[in-house]
Z-matrix of the N, CA and C atoms (Angstrom, degrees):
N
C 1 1.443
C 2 1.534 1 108.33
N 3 1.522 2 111.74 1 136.73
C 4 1.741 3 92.95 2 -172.65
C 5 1.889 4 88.50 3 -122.90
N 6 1.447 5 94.00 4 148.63
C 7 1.985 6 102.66 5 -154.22
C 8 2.015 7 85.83 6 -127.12
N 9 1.317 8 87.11 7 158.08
C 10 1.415 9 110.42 8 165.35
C 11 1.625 10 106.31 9 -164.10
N 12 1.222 11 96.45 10 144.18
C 13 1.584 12 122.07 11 167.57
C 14 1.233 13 132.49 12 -65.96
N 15 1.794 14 136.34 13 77.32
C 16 1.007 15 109.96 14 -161.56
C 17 1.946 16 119.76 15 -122.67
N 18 0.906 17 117.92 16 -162.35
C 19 1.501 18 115.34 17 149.56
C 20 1.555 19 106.98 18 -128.38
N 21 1.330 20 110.17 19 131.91
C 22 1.126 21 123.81 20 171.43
C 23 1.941 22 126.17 21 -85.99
N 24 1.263 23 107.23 22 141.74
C 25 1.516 24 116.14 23 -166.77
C 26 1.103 25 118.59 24 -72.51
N 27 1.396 26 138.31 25 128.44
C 28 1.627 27 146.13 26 150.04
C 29 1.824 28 97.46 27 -13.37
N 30 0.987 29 123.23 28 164.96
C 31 1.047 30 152.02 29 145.15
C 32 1.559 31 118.27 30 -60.82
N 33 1.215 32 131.83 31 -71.37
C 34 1.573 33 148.69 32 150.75
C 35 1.670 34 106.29 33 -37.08
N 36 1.033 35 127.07 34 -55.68
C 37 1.547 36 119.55 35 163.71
C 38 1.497 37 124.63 36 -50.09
N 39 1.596 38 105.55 37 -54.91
C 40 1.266 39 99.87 38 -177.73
C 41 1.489 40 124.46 39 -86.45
N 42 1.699 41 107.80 40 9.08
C 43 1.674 42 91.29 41 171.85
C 44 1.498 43 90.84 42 -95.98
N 45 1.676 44 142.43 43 -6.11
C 46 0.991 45 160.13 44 158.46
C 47 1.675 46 94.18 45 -26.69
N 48 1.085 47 98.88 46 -68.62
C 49 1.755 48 114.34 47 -178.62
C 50 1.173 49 125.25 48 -78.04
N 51 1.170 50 142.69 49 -46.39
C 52 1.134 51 156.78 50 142.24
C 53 2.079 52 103.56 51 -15.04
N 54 1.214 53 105.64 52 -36.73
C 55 1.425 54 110.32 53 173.51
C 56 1.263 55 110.36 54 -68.77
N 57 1.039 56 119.50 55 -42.78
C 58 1.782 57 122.15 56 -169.77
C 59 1.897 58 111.09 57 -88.85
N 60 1.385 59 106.03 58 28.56
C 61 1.325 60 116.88 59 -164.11
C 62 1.790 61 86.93 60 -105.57
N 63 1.344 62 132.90 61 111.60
C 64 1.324 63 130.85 62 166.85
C 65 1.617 64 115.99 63 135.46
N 66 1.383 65 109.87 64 137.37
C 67 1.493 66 107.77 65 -160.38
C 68 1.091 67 121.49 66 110.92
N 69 1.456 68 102.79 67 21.49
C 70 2.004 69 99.41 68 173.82
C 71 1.562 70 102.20 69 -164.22
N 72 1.384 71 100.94 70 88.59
C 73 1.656 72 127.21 71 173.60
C 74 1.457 73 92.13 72 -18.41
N 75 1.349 74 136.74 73 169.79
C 76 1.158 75 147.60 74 -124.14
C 77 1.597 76 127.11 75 -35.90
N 78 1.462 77 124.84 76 8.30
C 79 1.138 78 112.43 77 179.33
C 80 1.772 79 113.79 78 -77.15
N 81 1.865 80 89.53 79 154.33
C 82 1.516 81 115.06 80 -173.72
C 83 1.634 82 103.49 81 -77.36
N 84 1.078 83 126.02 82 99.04
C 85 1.516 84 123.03 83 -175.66
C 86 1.481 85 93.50 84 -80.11
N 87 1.432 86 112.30 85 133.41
C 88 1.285 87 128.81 86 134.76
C 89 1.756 88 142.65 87 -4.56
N 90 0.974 89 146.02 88 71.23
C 91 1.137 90 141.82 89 -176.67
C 92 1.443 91 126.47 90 -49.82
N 93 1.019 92 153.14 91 143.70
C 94 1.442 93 147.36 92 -174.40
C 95 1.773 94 111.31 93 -50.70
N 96 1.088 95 76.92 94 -37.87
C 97 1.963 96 88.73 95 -177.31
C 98 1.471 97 101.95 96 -66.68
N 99 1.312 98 136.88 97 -30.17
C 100 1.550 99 141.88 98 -147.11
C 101 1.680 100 85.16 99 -112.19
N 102 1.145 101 120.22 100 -11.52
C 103 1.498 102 101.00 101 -177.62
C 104 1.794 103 130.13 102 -82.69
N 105 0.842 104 141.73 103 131.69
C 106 1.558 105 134.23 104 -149.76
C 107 1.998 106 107.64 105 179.33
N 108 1.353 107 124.31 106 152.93
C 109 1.262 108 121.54 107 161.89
C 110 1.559 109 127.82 108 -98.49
N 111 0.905 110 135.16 109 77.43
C 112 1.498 111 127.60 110 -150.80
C 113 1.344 112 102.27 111 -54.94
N 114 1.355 113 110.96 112 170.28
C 115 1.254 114 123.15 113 179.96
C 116 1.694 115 121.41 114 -143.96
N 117 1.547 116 88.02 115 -12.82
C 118 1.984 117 94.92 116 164.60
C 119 1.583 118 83.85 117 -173.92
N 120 1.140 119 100.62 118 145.40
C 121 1.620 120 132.58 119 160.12
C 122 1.644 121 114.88 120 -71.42
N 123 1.087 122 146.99 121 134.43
C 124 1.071 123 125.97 122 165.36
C 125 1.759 124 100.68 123 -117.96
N 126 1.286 125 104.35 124 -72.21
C 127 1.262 126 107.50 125 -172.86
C 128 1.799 127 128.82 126 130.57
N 129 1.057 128 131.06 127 -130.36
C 130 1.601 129 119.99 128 173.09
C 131 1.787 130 99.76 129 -109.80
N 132 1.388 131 82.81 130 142.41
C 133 1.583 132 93.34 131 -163.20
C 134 1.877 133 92.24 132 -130.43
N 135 1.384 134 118.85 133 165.59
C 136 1.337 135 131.27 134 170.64
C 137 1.913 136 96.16 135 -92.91
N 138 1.487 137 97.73 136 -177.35
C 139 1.504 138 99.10 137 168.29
C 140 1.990 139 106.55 138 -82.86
N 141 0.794 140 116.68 139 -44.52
C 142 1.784 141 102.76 140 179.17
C 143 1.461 142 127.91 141 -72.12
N 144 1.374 143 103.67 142 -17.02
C 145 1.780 144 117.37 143 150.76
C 146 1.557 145 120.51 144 -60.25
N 147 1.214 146 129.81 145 -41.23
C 148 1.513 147 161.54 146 -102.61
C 149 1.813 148 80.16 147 -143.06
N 150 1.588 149 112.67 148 -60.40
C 151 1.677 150 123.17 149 176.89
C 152 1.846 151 96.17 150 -60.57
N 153 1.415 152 112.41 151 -73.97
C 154 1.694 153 106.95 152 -175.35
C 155 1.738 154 105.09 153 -29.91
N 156 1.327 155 98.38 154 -55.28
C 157 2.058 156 95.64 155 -162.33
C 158 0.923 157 112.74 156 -53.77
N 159 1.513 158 125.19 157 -29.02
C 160 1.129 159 113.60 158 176.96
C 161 1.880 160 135.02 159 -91.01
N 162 1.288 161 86.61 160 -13.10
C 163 1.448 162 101.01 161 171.35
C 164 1.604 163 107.94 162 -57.15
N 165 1.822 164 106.45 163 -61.00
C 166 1.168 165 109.18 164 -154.09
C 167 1.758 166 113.80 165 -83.54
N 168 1.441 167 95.74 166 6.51
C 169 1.553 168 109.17 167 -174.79
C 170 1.347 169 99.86 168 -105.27
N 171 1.595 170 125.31 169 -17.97
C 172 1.532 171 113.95 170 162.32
C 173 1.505 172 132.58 171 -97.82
N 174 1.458 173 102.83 172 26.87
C 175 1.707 174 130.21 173 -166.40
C 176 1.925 175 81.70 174 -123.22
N 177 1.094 176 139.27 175 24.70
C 178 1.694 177 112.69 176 -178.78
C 179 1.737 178 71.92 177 -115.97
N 180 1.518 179 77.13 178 152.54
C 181 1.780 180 102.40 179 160.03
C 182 1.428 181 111.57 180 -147.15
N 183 1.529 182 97.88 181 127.19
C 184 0.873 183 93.66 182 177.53
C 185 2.082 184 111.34 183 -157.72
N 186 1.252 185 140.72 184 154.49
C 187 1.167 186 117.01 185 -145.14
C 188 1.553 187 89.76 186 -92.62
N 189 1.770 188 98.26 187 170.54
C 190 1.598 189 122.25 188 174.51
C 191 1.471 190 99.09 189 -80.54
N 192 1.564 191 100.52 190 139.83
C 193 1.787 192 121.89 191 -170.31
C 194 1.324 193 99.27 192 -135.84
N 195 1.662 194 112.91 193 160.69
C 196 1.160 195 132.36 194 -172.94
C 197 1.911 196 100.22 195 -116.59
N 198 1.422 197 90.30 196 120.10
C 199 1.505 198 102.91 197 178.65
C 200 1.470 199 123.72 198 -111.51
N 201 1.024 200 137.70 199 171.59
C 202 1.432 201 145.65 200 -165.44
C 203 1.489 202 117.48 201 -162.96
N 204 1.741 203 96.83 202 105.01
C 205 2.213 204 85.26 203 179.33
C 206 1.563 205 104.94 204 -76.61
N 207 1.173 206 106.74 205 152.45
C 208 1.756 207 115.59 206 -176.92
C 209 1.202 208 106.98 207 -151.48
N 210 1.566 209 125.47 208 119.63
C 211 1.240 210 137.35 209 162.29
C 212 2.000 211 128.08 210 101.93
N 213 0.993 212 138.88 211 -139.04
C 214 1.189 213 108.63 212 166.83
C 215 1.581 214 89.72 213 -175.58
N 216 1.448 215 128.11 214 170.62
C 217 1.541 216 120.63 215 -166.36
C 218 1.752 217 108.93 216 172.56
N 219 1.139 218 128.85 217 148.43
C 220 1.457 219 134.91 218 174.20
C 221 1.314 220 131.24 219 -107.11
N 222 0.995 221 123.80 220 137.04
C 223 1.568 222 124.29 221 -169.31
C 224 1.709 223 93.40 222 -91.91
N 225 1.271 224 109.73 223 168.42
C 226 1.532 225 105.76 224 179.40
C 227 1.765 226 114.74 225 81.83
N 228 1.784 227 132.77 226 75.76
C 229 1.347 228 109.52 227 -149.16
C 230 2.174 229 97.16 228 -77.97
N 231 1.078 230 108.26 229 -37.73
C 232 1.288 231 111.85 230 -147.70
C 233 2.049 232 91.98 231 -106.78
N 234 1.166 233 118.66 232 -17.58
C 235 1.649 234 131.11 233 145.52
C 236 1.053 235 120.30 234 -123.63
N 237 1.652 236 131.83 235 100.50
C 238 1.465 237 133.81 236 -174.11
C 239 1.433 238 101.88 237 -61.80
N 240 1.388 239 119.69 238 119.42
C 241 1.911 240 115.09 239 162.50
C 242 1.443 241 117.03 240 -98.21
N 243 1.399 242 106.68 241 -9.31
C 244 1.540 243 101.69 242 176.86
C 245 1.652 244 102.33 243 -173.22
N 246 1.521 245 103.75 244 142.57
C 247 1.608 246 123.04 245 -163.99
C 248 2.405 247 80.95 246 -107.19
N 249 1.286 248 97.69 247 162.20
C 250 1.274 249 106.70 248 -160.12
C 251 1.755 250 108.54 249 -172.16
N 252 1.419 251 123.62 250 157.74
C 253 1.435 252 107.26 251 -153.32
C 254 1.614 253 84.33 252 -131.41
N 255 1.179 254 146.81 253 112.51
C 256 1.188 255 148.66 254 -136.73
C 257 2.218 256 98.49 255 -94.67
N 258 1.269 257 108.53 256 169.57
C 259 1.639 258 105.40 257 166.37
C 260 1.647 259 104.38 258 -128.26
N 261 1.623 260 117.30 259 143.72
C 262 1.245 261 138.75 260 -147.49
C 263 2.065 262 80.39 261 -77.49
N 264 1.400 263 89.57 262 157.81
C 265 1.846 264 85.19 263 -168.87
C 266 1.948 265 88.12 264 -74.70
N 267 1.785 266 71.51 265 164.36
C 268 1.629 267 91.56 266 -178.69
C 269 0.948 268 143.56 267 -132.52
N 270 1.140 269 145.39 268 10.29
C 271 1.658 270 160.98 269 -148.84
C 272 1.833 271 106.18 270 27.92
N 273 1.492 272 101.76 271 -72.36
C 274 1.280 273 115.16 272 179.68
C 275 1.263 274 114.52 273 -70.53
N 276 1.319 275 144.46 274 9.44
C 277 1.274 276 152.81 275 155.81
C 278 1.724 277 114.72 276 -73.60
N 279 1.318 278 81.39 277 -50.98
C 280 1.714 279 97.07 278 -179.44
C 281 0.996 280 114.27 279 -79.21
N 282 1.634 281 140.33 280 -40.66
C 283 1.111 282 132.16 281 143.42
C 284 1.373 283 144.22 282 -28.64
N 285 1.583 284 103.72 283 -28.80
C 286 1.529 285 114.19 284 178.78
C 287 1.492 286 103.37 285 -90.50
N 288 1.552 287 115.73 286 -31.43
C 289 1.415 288 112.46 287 -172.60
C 290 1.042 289 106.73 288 -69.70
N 291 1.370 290 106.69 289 -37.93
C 292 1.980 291 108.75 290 -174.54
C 293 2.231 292 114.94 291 -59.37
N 294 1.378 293 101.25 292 -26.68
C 295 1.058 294 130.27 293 -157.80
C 296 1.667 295 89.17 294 -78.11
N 297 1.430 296 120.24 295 -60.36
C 298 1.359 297 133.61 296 -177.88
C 299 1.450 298 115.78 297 -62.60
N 300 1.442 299 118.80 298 -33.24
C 301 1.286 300 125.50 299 160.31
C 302 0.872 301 124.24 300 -48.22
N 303 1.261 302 132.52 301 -84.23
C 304 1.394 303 170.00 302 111.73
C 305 2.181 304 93.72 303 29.70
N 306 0.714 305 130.73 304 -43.00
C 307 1.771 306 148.53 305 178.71
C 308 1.588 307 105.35 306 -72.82
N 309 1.671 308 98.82 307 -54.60
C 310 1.819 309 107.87 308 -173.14
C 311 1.780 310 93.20 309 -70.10
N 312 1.288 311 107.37 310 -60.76
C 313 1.863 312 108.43 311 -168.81
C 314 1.541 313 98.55 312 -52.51
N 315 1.434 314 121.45 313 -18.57
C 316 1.931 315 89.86 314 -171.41
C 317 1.859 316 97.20 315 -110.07
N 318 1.191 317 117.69 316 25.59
C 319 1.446 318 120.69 317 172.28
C 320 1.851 319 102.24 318 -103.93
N 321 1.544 320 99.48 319 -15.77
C 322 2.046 321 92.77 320 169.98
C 323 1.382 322 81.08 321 126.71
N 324 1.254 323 150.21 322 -40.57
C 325 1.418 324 148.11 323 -153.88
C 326 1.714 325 112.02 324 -60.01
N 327 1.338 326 110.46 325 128.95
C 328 1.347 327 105.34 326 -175.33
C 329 1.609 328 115.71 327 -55.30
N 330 1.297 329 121.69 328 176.07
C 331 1.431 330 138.57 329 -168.37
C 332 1.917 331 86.58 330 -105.68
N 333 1.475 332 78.62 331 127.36
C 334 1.726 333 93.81 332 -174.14
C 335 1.440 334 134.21 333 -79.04
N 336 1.252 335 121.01 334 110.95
C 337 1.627 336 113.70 335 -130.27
C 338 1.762 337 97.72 336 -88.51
N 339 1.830 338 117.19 337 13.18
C 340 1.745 339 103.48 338 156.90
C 341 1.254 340 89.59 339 -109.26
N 342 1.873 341 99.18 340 151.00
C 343 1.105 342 130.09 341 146.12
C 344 1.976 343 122.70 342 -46.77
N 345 1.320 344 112.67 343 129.36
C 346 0.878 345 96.67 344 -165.59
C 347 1.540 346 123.27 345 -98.41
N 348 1.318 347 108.41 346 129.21
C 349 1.102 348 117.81 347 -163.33
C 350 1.803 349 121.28 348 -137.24
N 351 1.711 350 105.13 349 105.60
C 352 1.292 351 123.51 350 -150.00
C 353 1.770 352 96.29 351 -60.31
N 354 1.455 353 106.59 352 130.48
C 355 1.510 354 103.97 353 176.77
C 356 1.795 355 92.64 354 -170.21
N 357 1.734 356 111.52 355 164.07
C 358 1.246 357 125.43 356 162.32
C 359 1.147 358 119.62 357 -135.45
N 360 1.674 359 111.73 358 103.84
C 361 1.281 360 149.75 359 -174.54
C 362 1.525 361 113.89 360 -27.98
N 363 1.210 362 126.04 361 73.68
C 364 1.625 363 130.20 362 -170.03
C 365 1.646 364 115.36 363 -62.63
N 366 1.250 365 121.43 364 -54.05
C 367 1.557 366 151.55 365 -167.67
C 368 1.577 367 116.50 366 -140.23
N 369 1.490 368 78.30 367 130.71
C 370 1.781 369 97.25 368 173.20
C 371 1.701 370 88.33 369 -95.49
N 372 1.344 371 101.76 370 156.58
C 373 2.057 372 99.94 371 161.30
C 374 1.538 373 104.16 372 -158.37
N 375 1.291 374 99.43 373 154.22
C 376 1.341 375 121.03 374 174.25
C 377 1.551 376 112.77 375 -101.26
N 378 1.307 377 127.10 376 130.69
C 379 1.413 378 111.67 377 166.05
C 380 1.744 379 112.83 378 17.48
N 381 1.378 380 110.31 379 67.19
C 382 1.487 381 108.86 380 165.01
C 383 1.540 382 99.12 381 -90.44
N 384 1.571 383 87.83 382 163.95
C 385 1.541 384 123.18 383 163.77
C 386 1.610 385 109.37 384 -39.94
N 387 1.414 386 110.00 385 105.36
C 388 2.248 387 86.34 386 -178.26
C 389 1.521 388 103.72 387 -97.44
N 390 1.947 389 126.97 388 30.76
C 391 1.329 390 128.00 389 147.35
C 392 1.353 391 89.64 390 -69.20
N 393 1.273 392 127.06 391 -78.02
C 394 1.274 393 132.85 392 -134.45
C 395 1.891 394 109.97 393 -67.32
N 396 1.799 395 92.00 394 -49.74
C 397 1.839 396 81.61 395 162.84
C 398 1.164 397 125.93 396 -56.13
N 399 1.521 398 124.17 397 -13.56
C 400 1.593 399 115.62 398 170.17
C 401 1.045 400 117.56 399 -63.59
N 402 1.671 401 109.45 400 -48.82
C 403 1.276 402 126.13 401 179.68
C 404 2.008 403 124.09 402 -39.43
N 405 1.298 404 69.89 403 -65.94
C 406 1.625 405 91.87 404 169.18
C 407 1.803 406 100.09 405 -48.70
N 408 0.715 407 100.65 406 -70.06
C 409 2.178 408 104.94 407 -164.33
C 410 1.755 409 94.76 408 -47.64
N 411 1.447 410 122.81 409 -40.30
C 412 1.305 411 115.53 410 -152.77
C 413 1.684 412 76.15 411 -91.10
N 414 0.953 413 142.30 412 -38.38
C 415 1.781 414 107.35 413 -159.35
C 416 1.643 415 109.97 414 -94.63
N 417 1.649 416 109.96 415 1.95
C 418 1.625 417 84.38 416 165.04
C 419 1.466 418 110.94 417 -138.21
N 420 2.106 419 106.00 418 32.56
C 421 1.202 420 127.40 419 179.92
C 422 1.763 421 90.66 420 -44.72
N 423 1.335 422 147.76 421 -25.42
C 424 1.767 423 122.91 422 -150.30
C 425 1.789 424 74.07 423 -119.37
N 426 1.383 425 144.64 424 19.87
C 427 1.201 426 117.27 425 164.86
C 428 1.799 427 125.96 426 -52.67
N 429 1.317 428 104.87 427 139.12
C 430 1.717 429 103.93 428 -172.04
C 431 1.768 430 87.27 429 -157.59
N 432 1.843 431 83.71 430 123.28
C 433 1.733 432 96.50 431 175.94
C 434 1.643 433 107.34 432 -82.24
N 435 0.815 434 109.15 433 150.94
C 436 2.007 435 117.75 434 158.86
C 437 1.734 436 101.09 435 -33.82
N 438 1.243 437 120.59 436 139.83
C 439 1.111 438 120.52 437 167.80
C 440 1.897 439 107.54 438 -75.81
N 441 1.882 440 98.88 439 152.35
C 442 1.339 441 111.44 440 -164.72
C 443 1.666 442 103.70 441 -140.34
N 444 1.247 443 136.85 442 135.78
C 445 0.964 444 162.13 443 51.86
C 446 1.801 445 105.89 444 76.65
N 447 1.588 446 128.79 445 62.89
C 448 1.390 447 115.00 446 162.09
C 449 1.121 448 112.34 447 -98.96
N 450 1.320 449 89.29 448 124.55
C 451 1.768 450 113.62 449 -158.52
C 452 2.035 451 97.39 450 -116.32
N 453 1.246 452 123.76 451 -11.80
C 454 0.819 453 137.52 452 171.26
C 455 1.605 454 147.22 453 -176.98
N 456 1.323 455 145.17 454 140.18
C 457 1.410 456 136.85 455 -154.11
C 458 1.508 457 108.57 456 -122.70
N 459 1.390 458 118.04 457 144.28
C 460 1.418 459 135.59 458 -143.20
C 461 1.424 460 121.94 459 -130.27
N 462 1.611 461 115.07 460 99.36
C 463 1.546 462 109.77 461 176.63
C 464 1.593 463 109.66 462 -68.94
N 465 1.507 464 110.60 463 129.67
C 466 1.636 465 119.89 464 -154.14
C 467 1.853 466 81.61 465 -123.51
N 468 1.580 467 101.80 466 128.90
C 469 1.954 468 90.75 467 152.67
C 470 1.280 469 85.43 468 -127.72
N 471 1.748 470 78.54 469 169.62
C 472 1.529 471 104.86 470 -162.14
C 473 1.556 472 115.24 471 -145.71
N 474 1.547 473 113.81 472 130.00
C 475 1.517 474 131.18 473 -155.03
C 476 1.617 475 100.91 474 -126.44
N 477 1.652 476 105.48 475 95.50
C 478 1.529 477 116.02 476 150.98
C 479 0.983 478 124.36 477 -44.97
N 480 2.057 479 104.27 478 116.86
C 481 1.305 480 104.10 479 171.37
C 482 1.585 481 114.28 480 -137.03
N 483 1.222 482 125.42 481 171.00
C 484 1.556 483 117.18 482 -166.90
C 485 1.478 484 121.01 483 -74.01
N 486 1.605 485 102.80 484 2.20
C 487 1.751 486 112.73 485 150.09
C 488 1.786 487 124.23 486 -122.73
N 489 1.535 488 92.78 487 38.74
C 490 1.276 489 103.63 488 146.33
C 491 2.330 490 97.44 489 97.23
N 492 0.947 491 98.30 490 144.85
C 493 1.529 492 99.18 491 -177.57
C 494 1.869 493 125.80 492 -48.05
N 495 1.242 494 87.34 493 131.53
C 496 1.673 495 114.96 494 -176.96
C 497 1.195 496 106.48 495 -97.26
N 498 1.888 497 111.98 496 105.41
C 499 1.679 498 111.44 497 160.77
C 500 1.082 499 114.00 498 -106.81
N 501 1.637 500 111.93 499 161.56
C 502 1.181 501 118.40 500 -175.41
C 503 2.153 502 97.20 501 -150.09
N 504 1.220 503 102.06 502 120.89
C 505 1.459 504 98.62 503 150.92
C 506 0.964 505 156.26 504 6.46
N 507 1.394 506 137.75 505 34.70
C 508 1.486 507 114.55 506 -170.68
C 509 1.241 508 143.82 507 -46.91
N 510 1.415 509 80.17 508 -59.42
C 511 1.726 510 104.21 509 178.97
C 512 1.461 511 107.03 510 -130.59
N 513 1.600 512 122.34 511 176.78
C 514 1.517 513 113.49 512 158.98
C 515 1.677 514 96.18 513 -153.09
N 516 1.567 515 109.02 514 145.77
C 517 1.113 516 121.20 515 -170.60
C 518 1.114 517 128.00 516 -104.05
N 519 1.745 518 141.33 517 90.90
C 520 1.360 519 121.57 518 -145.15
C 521 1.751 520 105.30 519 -79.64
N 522 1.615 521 112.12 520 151.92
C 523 1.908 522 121.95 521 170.11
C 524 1.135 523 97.43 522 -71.67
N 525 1.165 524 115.22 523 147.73
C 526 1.835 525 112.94 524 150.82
C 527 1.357 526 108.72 525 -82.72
N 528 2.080 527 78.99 526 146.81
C 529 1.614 528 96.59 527 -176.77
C 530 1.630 529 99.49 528 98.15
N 531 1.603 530 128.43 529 -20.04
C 532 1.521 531 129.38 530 -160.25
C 533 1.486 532 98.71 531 -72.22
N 534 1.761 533 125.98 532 138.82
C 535 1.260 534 113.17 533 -177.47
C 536 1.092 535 142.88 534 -53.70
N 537 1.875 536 147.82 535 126.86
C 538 1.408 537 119.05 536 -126.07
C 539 1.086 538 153.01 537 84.01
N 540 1.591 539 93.23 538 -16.78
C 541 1.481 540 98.69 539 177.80
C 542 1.555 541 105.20 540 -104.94
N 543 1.278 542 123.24 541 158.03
C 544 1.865 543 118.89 542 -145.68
C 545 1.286 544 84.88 543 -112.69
N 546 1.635 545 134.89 544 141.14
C 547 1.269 546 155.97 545 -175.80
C 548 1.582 547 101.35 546 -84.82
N 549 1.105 548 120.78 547 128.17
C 550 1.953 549 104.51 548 150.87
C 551 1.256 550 110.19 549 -100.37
């Protein structure tokens, strides 16, 4: 089973994004379903690996934060492989990621060799045009979603397919304080 850590998108955010999807000859746009912020990579797991992650990922506490995507940017400097819509820095973002890390590394899981860097994955690309990815970066370089509400974080696996990766849910982890959730 291959797992990643993510937060999943508002509805209102992601048709937010979903707008800025077009304008760059062969890239693989994103589907609504594929949209998400990761927060650790894990990778292929057995089922009692797959049992640890989740134990030690429903033992974090940590509180519900208000986030904001801002700006837009490409992975790949000198071949762009993917255009991506960045999130405004966060204290409590980074805190939770560090938190989720920190959970995967003491279950045996290797130390994750990207730097982490908060974004939601817009376009896959092949040898695109790098006029047109400029293009693209410079006209929705000041994009900024409505601020949103993480109220909770989500073990996601994920199944390669020849139109591009299928997630699905595993688990979801509620913040404290997230709406719904009962005080003692």
């Amino acid at each position: 089973m291959r797992l990643f850590v993510a937060l999943s998108i508002p509805e209102a955010v992601a048709q937010s994004l979903m707008l800025l999807q077009g304008g760059v000859p062969g890239a693989r746009w994103q589907s609504r379903e594929q949209l998400h912020l990761t927060l650790r990579f894990i990778g292929e797991v057995d089922g009692r690996d797959a049992r640890a992650i989740d134990d030690v990922l429903s033992a974090i506490a940590a509180p519900a934060f208000d986030l904001q995507l801002h700006g837009v940017g490409q992975f790949g400097n000198k071949q762009p492989d993917a255009l991506w819509a960045g999130a405004r820095r966060n204290t409590a973002l980074e805190h939770l990621q560090k938190k989720v890390d920190t959970a995967i590394r003491r279950v045996g899981q290797p130390l994750d060799a990207h730097k982490f860097t908060p974004h939601v994955t817009l376009a896959r690309m092949r040898n695109p045009e790098p006029g047109k990815v400029i293009e693209w970066l410079t006209y929705h370089a000041l994009y900024t979603s409505t601020e949103f509400t993480v109220g909770a974080f989500c073990l996601y696996s994920s199944v390669l397919t020849s139109d591009g990766s299928v997630y699905r849910i595993e688990q979801t982890y509620p913040l404290e304080g997230a709406y719904g959730e009962v005080d003692d």
